[in-house]
C-alpha positions in Angstrom: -31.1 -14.8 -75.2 -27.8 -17.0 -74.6 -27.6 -20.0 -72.5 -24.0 -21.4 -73.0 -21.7 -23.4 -71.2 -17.9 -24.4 -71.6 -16.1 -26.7 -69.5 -12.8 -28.5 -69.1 -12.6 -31.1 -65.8 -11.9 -34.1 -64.9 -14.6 -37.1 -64.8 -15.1 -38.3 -60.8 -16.6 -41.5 -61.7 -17.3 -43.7 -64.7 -20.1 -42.3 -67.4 -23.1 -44.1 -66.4 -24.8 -45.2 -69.9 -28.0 -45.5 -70.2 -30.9 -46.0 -72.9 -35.0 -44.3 -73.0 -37.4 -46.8 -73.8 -37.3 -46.0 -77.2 -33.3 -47.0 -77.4 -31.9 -43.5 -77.1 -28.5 -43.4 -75.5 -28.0 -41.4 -72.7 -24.9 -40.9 -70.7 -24.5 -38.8 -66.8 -21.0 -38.0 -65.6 -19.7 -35.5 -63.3 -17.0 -33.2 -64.3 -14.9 -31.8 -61.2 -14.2 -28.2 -62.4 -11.1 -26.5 -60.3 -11.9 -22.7 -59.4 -9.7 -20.1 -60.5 -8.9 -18.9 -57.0 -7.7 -20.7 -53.4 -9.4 -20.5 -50.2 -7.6 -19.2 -47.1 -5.7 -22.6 -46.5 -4.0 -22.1 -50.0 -5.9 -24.8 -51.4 -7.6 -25.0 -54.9 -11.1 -25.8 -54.8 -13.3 -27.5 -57.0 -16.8 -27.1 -58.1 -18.3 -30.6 -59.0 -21.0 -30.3 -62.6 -23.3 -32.6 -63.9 -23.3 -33.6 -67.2 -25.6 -35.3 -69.5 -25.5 -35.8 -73.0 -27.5 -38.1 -75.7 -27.0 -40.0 -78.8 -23.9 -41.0 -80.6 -21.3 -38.6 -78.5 -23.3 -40.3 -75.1 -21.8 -44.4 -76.4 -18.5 -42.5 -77.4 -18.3 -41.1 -73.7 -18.9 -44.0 -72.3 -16.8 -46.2 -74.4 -13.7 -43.4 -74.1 -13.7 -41.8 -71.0 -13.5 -43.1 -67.4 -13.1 -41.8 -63.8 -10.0 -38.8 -64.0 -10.3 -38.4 -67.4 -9.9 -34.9 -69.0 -12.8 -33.9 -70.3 -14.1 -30.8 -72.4 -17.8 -30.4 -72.6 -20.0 -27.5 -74.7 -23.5 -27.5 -74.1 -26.7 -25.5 -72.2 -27.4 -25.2 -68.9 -30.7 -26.6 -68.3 -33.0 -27.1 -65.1 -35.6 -30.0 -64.5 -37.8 -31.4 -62.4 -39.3 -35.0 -61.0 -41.2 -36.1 -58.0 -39.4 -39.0 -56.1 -40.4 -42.0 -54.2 -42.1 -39.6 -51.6 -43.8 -37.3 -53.6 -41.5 -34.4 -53.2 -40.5 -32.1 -55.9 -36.8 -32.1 -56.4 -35.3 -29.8 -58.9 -31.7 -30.8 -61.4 -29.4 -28.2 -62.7 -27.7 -29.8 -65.5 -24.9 -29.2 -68.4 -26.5 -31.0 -71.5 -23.9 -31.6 -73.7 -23.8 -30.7 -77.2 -20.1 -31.8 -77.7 -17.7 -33.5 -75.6 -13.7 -33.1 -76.2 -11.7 -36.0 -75.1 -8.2 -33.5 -74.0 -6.1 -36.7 -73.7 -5.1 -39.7 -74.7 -6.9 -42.8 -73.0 -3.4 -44.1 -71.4 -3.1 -40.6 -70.0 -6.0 -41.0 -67.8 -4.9 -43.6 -65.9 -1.5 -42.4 -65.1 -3.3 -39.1 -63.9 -5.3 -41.0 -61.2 -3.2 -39.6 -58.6 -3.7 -36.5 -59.3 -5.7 -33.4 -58.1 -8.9 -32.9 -60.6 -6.5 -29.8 -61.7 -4.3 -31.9 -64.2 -2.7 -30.3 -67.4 -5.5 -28.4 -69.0 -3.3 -28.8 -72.3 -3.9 -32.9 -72.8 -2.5 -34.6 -75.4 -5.7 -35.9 -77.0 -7.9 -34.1 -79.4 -10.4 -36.9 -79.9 -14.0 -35.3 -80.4 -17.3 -36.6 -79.1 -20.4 -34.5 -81.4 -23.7 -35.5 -82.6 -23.5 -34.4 -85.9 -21.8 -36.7 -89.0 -18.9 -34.1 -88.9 -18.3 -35.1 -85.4 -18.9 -38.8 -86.0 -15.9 -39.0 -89.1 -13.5 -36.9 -86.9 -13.7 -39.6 -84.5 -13.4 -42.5 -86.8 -9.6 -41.0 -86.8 -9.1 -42.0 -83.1 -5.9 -43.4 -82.6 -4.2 -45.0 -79.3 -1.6 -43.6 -77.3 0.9 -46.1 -78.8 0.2 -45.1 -82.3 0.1 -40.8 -81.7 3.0 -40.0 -83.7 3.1 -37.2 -81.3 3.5 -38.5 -77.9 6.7 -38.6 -75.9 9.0 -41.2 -76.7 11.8 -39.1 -75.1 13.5 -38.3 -78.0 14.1 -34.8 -79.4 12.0 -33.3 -82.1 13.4 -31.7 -85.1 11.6 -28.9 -86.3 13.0 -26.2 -88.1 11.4 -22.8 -87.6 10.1 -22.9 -91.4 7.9 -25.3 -90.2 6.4 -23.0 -87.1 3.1 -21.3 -87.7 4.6 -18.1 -85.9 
């Protein structure tokens, strides 16, 4: 049996961070995921996902990412259910999150504000949010907008085609 999930959206509100009693981090978000189709009116619809995910990549979310942030997440579906303040039984369908992709740079998020949850599904960023001690040294190499050797400083790149993987 398979139970996978892969998704790249935009955060519509802050992380919300939170620890177990036993001092497990645990992080919710929503991720607004654009369908790949327009209603009748022409405009792009979005479905909006909820995300949870533990641990490490959980404090790394919420330290990194905020409302309109590009997000990619990789993880399981996975239902649940709880009895609330009246006694009834309410049912949550849930991404957790096995690894989450930071697709931009953290100055890029707040320029994107604006924006549609759409955005450039090509960010800048390739920070990476996992729980295992590959994930963790990847993200100890985390740099800032101002230091990405790649980011546009509006002047033209020279590259000569010997240097182009195709």
């Amino acid at each position: 049996m398979m139970n996978r999930v892969v998704l790249v959206g935009r955060l519509t509100k802050d992380p919300d961070l939170r620890y177990t009693p036993n001092g497990v981090p645990v992080a919710n978000f929503t991720l607004a995921v654009n369908r790949t189709f327009t209603n009748q009116q022409g405009e792009r619809e979005a479905d909006f996902i909820n995300c949870v995910v533990w641990r490490r990549p959980a404090e790394n979310v919420a330290n990194y990412l905020k409302k309109g942030s590009l997000a990619g997440v990789d993880g399981r579906l996975q239902t649940r259910s709880y009895d609330d303040q009246d006694g009834k039984r309410v049912y949550v369908t849930e991404v957790v999150a096995d690894s989450v992709q930071f697709l931009e740079p953290r100055s890029a998020a707040s320029q994107d504000r604006g924006r549609d949850f759409g955005g450039n599904p090509y960010g800048g960023g390739d920070q990476r949010s996992q729980g295992s001690s590959y994930g963790d040294q990847r993200n100890q190499g985390f740099t800032r907008a101002d230091e990405d050797p790649f980011s546009n400083d509006g002047q033209p790149i020279d590259i000569s085609d010997d240097d182009l993987p195709f």
